[in-house]
C-alpha positions, 0 to 999 in steps of 0.5 A: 500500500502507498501513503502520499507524501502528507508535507514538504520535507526540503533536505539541504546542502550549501558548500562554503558555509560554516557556523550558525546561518538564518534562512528565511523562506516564504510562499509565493502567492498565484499574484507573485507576491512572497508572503512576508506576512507568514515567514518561517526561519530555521537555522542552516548548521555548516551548511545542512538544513532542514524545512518542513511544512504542510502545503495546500498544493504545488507552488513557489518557494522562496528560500534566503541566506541572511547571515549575521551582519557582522565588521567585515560583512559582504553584502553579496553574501545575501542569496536567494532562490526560487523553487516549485515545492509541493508536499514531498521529499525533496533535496536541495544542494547549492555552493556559497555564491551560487544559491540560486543555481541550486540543484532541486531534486525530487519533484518533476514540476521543478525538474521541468522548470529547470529544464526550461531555465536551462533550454531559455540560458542555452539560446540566450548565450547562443544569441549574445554569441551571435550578436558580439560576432555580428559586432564585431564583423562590423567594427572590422568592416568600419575599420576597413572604410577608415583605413580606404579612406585615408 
């Protein structure tokens, strides 16, 4: 006999940190909006954490590092990430800096919307490829006409 998953259980992973680290995460709202008004925080240890919460469905969650704002603070050491979560097991793993590439596994609707992310960043490198050798085709070209015409 199979039970259905009855709440989210997010297992986390993000190499590069140590000690005592606030997470904050909150649900996004069909309107897009995080609702800051129902926030939960946890504590990532040496870079492991875990989230549970019970769900009403599939939808967007937002996950933030906030370390302790210490004397040599880097303000690039507040991350962020979006993920599709439902009431699954799910794993999350990340490297400090790079939060919001994290690798989400465990449920298909973020699978596919990592496999979008990922199909729309291939042709969009691909079209700034193309765009810088069309610049440069004609900065060559324009260097040219100068060169005739002296």
């Amino acid at each position: 006999m199979s039970f259905a998953q009855d709440r989210l259980e997010l297992e986390g992973s993000v190499k590069g940190y140590e000690g005592k680290i606030k997470l904050i995460f909150n649900i996004v709202g069909y309107n897009h909006e995080v609702d800051m008004d129902n926030e939960d925080v946890t504590y990532m240890i040496d870079g492991k954490f875990r989230y549970e919460k019970k769900l009403e469905g599939p939808t967007l969650l937002s996950i933030r590092i906030r370390p302790e704002i210490t004397e040599n603070f880097d303000p690039q050491s507040f991350e962020s990430v979006f993920i599709w979560v439902d009431n699954k097991k799910m794993t999350l793993k990340a490297e400090k800096g790079n939060f919001e590439y994290s690798d989400v596994t465990g449920y298909s609707r973020q699978d596919d919307n990592e496999k979008s992310k990922n199909y729309v960043g291939g042709r969009l490198i691909a079209y700034h490829q193309n765009i810088d050798s069309l610049l440069k085709l004609k900065t060559q070209r324009l260097k040219k006409k100068q060169i005739n015409l002296n």
